[in-house]
N, C-alpha and C positions, 0 to 999 in steps of 0.2 A: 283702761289699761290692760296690758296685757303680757303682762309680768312686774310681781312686788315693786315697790318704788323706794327706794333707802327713805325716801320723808315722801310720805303720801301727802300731797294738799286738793282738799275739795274745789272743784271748778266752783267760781264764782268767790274764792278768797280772797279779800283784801286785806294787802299791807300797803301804807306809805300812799303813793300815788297809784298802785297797781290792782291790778285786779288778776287774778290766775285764770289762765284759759284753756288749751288743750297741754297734756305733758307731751315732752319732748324728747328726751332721755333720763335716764338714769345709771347711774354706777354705783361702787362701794361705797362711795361717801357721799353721794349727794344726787340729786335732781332736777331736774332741768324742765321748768315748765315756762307756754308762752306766756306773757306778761301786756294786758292793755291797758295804757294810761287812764285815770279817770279823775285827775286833775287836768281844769283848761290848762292851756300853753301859757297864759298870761298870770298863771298864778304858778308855773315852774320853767320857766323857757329853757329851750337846752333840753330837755327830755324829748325824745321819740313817740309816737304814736303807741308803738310795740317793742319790746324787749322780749327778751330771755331771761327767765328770774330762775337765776341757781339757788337752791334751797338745801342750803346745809346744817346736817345733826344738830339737835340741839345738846348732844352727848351723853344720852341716856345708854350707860354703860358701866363698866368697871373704870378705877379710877386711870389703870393706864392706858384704856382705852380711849377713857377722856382727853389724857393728855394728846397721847396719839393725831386723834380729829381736832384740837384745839391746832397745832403746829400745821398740818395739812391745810386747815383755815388760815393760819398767819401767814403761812408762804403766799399763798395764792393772793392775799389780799393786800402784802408787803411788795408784791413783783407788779400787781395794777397800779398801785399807788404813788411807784416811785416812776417808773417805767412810761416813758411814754412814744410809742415808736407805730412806724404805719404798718408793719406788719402783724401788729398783737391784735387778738380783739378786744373791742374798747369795751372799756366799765363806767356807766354812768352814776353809781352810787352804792354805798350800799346799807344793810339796813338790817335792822335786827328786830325779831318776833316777839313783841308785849303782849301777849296772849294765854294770863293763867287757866282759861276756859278750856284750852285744848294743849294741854302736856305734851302731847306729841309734837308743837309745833314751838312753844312757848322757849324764847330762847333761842329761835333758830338766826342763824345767818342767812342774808340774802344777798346775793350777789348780783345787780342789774345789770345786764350785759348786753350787748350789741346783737341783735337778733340776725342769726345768719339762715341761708336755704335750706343748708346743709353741712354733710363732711365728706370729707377726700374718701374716707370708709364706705361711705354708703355711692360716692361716684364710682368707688371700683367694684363693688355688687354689681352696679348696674350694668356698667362699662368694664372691661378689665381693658386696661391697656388706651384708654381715653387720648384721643386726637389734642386735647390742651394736656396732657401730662410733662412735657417740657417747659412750655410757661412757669405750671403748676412748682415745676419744683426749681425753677428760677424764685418766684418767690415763695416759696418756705423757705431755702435756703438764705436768702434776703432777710428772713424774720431772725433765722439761726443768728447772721451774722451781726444783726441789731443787737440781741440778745447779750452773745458773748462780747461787743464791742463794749456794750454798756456794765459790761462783767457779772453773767447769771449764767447760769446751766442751765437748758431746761430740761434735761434728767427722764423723759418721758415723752419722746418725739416718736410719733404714732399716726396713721390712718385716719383712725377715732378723735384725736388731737390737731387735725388740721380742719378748721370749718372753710366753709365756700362761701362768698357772696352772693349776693342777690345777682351784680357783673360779674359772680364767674371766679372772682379774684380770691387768695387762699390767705388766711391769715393764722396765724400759731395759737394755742388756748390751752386750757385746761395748765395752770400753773402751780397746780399744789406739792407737785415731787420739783417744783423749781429750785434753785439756790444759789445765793450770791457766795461768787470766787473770794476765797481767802488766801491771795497768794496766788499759787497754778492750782489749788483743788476748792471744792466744795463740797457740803456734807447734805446728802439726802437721806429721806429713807428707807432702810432696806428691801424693797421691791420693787420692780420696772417688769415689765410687756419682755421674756424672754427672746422671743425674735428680734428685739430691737438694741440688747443688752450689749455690750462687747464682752468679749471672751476673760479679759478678766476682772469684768464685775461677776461674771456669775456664779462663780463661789469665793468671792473676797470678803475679808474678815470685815466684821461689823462692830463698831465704836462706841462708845456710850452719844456721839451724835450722830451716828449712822453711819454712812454707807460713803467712801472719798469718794469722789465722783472730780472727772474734767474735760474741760469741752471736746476733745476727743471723742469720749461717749455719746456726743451728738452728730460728732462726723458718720461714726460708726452706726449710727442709729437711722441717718440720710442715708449712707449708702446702701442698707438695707433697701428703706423704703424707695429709693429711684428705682432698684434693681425691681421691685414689685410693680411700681407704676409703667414700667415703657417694656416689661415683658410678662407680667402676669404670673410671678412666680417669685418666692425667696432663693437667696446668692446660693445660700447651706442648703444638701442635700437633706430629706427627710419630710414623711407625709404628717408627721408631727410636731410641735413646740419640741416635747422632748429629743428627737431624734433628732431634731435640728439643731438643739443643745450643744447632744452628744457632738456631731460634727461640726459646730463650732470649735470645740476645745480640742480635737483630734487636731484643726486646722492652725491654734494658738500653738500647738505643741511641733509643729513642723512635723506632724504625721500624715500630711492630707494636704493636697493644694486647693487653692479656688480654682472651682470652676464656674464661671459665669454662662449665663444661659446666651448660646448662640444669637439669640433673637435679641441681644441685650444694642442697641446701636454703636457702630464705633464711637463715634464724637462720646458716646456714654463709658465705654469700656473703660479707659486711661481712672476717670474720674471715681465711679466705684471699684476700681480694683484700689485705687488709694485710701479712699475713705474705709476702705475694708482690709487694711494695713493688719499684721498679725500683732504690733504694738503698739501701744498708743503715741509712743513719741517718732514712727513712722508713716504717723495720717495725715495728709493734708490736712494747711490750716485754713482756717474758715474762711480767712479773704480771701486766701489765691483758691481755695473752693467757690468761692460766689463768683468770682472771674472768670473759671471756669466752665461753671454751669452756663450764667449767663452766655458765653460764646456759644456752649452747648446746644443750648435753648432756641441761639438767633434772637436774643432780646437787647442784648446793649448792655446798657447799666441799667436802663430802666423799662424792669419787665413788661411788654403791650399784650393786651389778652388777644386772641381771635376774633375780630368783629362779631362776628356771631352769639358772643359772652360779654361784649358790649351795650349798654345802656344807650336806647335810641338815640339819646338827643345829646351824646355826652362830647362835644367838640375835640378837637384833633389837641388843643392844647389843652386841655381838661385833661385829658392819658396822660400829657408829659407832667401837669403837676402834679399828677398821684402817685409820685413816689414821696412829696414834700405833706403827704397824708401826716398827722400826729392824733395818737387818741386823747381819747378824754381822760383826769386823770381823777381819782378818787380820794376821801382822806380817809386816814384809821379807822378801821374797823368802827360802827356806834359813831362816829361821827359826821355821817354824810356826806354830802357832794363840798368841797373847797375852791370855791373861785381867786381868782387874780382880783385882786385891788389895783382899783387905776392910783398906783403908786406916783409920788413923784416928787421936786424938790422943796425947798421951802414955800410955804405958799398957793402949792397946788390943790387940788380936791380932786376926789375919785366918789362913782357911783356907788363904787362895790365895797362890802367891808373890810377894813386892815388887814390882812396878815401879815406880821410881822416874821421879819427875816434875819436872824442870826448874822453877824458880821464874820462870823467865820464859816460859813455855809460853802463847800465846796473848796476850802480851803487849800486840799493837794492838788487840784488844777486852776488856782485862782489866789493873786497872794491878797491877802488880810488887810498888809501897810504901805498899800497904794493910792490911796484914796477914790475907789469906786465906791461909789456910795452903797451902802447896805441893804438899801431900800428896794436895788435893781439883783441883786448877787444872785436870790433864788432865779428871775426871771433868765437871767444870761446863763448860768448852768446848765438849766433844764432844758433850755433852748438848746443849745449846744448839743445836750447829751438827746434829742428827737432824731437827731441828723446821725447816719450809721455811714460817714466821713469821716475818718478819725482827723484829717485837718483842720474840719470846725469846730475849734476848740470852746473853751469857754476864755479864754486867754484873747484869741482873735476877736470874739463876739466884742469884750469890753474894750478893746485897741479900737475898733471900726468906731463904736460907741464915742469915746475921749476922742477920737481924729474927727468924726462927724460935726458934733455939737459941743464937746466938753461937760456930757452928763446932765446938757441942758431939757427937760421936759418939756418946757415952753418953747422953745425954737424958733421961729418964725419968719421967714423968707419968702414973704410973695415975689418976688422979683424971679425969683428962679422955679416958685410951685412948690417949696421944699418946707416940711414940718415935722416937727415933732423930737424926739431923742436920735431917730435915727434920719432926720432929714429924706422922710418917704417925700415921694410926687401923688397923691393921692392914685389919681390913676393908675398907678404901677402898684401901688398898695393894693389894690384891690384884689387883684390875682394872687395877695400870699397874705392875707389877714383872716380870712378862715383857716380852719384844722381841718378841714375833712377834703382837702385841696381841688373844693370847688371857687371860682374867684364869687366875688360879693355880687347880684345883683347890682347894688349903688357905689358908685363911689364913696368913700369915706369922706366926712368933713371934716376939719383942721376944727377945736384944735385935736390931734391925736394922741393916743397915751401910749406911755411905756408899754405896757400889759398888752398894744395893739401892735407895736412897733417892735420889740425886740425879738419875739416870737418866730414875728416875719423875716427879719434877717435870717435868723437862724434856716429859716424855710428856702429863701432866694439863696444862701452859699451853698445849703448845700444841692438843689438844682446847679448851680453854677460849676461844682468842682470837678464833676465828670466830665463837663463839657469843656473845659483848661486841657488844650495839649499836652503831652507828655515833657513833650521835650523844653519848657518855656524855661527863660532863663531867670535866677532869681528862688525867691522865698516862696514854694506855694501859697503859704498864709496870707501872705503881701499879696500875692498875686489873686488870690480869693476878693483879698477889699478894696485890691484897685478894681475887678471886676464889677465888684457891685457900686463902686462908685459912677464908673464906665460905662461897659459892658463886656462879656466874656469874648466876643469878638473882639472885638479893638483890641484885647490881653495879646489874644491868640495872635491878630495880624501884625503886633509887635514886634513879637515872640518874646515877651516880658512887659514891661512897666511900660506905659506910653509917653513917650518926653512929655507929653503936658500933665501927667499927674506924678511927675517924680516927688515932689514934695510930700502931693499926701500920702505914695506911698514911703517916704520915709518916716513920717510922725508915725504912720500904724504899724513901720516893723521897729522905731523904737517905744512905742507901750505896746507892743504885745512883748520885745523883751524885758519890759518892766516890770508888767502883770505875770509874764509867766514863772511858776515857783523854783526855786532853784533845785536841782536834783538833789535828792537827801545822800544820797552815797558819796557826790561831791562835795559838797561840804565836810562831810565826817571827813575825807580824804586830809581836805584843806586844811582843817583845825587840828587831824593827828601832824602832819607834817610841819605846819607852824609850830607845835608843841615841842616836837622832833628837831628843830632847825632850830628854834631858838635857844640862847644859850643861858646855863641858868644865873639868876641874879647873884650878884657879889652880896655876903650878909658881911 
């Protein structure tokens, strides 16, 4: 090493299945060393060869510094956990330090993480101004919009904060100044990477839980970093953080205009002079940002790297399904990796162990007193919430579901090839029953489970929704599960429902209005003006 390490671990340390091998990084609060498996595959399937093992304090310090690094841990470990989108980097587990032999370690948090090449930081050392830097911030901006779709801030969009794939491809990390929206804000805490800050977090009053923070601040924190990636330079004058400070706030104050760097491309100009708005309720917002960039970029909807940054052998429809990428996801802190139980209805059996699912789980977009079973509610939520579609709801997932089978797990239609809850065709399963949106080697065999099938859906709409004309007539939603009944062509050369599925799409757009929750604002409306209207009883 070659400079301090916030938690030094000696090469050849084992924790869990890992063994520690060369360091990688380090920061304030933690370390980042490579990680090689030394448990077989068949005694932990699912785990990679090699990882990236973050190694966080075990918080030897004063007490409010303890709490400090305990909350920096919770965020980061609350945003893998819940979160599960193709542009984050994935967490395969994580795991904590029983070692009273060596105090420095004893106690620590490990975070197993998806081992990348590198970061955006260390490509603009090498490169400034990188030939894939438009891709590049096609998807980071893709991650942003995951992010805030899913309702999180990530508070700390950075260089250093963007890693690269092995293809080249850029995913979002480093989640400990993350935070879930309360409302339009979030509370982080009190410090963020200057250059990246907007003008007025950098001297805004701090709370007893931090620092308001809203996605804005991520605009502003993109528009930064485009401005760096396609010209090699920050928006704000100044050969320092400070002095780029200073002329930030001269420019909040309408003392000082932007000046974008000539070299900055048109197609880019429109978009960081937005993102770089003097207020935050003046910046574009995150969709019509990813739409933008996207055209920016020349990518679509769905960003393609440079063959050159492509993976030899990766087929032409392997790139389209990696956008339908979902990570891996983790449980609470101390408690290890959480799998999917092959759930299902009376009678059924699953390989994997229970977990049990709250019948009100996701409750404000999925009503309670519909009768979808309980058993499916986490699988349809979470599915829903992988896709950064705000159409595919979790409302549609459970209407496709009830119009499909009627919540049936057992299924079974050889006559048509069709199995399961969702009535897959094996074959076409096969392309969206993985996560990491390679298709299966094998075809799946019948019978197939929930925990394989609904997953999928959620993977094949939302591939499917960009690809729905703009103009079609009708209910997106509807339109989404006549597709996948279909297909998105036959939608499209419709230009809506195709007379031979009108039925089914009527059952699916009357339970998705069943499933879906009624607006809480209307209702209150409805019971003050019933209370209003009605007159009162005679005593």
């Amino acid at each position: 090493m070659t400079e301090p390490y916030a938690v030094p671990v000696p090469k050849g340390y084992r924790v869990g299945a890992w063994e520690v091998r060369e360091p990688i990084a380090t920061g304030a609060f933690g370390s980042v060393y490579e990680g090689r498996r030394v448990a077989s595959e068949e005694d932990l399937p699912g785990l990679p060869k090699s990882a990236a093992l973050k190694f966080l304090p075990t918080g030897t310090g004063t007490p409010r510094q303890l709490t400090h690094l305990r909350e920096l841990i919770q965020r980061e470990v609350e945003l893998y956990r819940r979160l599960k989108q193709p542009r984050l980097i994935r967490m395969y587990e994580t795991l904590t330090v029983d070692d009273p032999a060596s105090p420095a370690l004893d106690g620590a948090t490990i975070l197993v993480l998806e081992r990348a090449e590198g970061s955006l930081s260390a490509l603009l050392a090498a490169e400034p101004r990188p030939g894939a830097g438009p891709v590049l911030l096609a998807q980071i901006c893709e991650g942003l919009a995951q992010l805030h779709h899913a309702g999180w801030v990530h508070g700390d969009l950075k260089p250093a904060n963007v890693l690269l794939m092995a293809d080249g491809s850029a995913r979002l990390a480093d989640f400990n100044m993350a935070a879930e929206l309360e409302g339009t804000h979030a509370y982080t805490p009190a410090f963020s990477t200057p250059d990246y800050t907007p003008p007025e977090l950098l001297w805004s009053e701090i709370g007893e839980r931090g620092r308001r923070i809203r996605p804005s601040a991520d605009v502003w924190a993109f528009g930064v970093l485009a401005h760096l990636v396609l010209t090699d330079s920050f928006p704000l004058p100044g050969g320092t953080p400070t002095a780029r400070r200073g002329a930030a706030a001269a420019y909040a104050r309408g003392a000082d205009e932007l000046r974008l760097s000539p070299e900055l491309p048109d197609a880019w100009r429109e978009i960081v002079r937005d993102c770089l708005a003097r207020t935050h309720a003046d910046r574009v917002p995150t969709n019509d940002l990813l739409r933008r960039v996207e055209a920016a970029a020349g990518t679509g909807r769905s960003p393609r790297l440079p063959r050159r940054l492509l993976p030899r052998r990766r087929s032409r429809r392997t790139r389209i399904l990696a956008t339908a990428i979902a990570v891996v996801a983790a449980s609470v802190l101390g408690y290890g990796v959480s799998k999917w139980a092959d759930v299902g209805g009376p009678g059924s059996s699953g390989g994997e162990s229970e977990k049990v699912t709250p019948a009100s789980y996701g409750a404000d977009e999925l009503r309670t007193d519909k009768g979808i079973p309980a058993a499916y509610r986490r699988l349809i939520v979470d599915s829903a919430h992988d896709c950064v579609q705000p159409e595919v709801t979790p409302a549609l997932i459970a209407a496709l579901l009830k119009a499909e089978s009627d919540f049936d797990p057992d299924l079974s239609d050889p006559d048509k090839d069709e199995y399961g809850i969702a009535r897959w065709t094996p074959e076409v399963l096969r392309w969206w029953i993985r996560d990491d949106g390679v298709p299966a080697k094998e075809t799946p065999r019948p019978p197939i489970t929930p925990s394989e099938s609904i997953p999928a859906v959620g993977r094949y709409l939302c591939f499917i929704e960009p690809r729905l004309r703009d103009n079609l007539s009708g209910d997106r939603r509807v339109l989404l599960a006549t597709a996948y009944r279909t297909s998105y062509k036959k939608v499209n050369d419709a230009g809506g429902v195709p007379p031979n599925t009108g039925s089914y799409a009527t059952r699916v757009a009357h339970f998705l209005k069943e499933y879906t929750p009624q607006d809480r604002d209307y209702t209150a409306r409805v019971a003050h003006y019933l209370e209003e209207y009605t007159p009162p009883r005679k005593t």
